[in-house]
N, C-alpha and C positions, 0 to 999 in steps of 0.2 A: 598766186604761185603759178610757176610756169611749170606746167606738166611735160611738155616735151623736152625742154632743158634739162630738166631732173631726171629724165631717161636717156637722154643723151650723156649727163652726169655719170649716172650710175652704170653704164654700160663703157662708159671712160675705166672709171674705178674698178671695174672687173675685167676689163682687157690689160689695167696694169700689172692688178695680180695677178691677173694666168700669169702674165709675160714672164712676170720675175719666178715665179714659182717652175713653170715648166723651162725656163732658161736657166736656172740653176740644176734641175732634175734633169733635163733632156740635151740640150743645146750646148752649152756651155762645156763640161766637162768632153766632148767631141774633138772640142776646138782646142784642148790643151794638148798639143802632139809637141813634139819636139822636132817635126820637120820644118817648125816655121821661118822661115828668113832670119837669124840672128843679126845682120845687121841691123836691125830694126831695134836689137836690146836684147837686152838677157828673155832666157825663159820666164819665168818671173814677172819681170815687166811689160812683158806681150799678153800675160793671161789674166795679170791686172787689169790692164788696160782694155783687153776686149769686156770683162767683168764689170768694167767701171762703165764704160760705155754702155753695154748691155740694158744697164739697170737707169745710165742718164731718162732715157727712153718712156722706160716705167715710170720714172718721177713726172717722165714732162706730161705724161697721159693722168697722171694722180693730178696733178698742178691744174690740168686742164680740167676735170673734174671739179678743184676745189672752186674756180672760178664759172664753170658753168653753174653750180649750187649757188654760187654767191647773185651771180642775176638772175636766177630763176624766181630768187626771192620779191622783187622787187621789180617794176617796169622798168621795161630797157632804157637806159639814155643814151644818148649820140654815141658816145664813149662805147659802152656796153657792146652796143650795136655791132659796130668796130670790130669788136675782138672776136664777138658770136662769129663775125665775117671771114675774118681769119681762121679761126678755127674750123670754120666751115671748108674751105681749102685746105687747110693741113689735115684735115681728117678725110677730104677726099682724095686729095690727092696720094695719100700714102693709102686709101683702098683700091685706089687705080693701078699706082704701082705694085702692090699686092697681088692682086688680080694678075697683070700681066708678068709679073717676072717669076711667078708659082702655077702660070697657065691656070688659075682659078682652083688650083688643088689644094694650098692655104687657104683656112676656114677666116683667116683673120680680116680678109676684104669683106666680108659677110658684118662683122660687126663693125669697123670704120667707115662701111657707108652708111650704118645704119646711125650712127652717131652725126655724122655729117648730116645726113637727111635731118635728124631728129632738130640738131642745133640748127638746120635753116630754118626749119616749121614754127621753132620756137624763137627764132630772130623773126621771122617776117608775119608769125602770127598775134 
């Protein structure tokens, strides 16, 4: 078993639930104004849409989870490798962006580097 995978896993799986949970409670309901650009679509479908969106987000970090559990099982193959790599980039680089576009005042660059880190150590260890 791959112990850093599994913490980079489960450190996935709890950044998706905050996401959905505090973006339903906090974030979300903010963004339902009726100032928004209507040519864009009815109210309705702009709060859909940012909702749907929202939550895309939290799946793909859930999805990333279920696939970092799934190699952690098992030693890497070339394939595997691969995707640890990928996601080692998407989870940095959306803790860099983080970082820089929150001036480091979102908490949430704190745990996507720490998943990226984690997913290298356990790709290249």
């Amino acid at each position: 078993m791959n112990t850093s995978l599994v913490i980079a896993a489960m450190l996935s799986l709890v950044m998706a639930t905050t996401h959905s949970i505090m973006g339903e409670k906090y974030f979300l309901p903010r963004l339902y104004k009726p100032v928004l650009p209507f040519h864009l679509g009815t109210e309705l479908f702009i709060n859909r849409t940012l909702r749907t969106a929202w939550h895309f987000i939290s799946l793909a970090w859930g999805f990333a989870a279920i696939l970092l559990l799934f190699f952690a099982a098992e030693p890497l193959d070339e394939t595997a490798r691969w995707v640890c790599y990928v996601l080692v980039i998407w989870y940095g680089a959306s803790a860099l962006l983080s970082f820089v576009i929150s001036r480091a005042r979102h908490f949430s660059w704190v745990v996507l580097l720490a998943i990226a880190l984690f997913t290298a150590l356990g790709t290249l260890g």
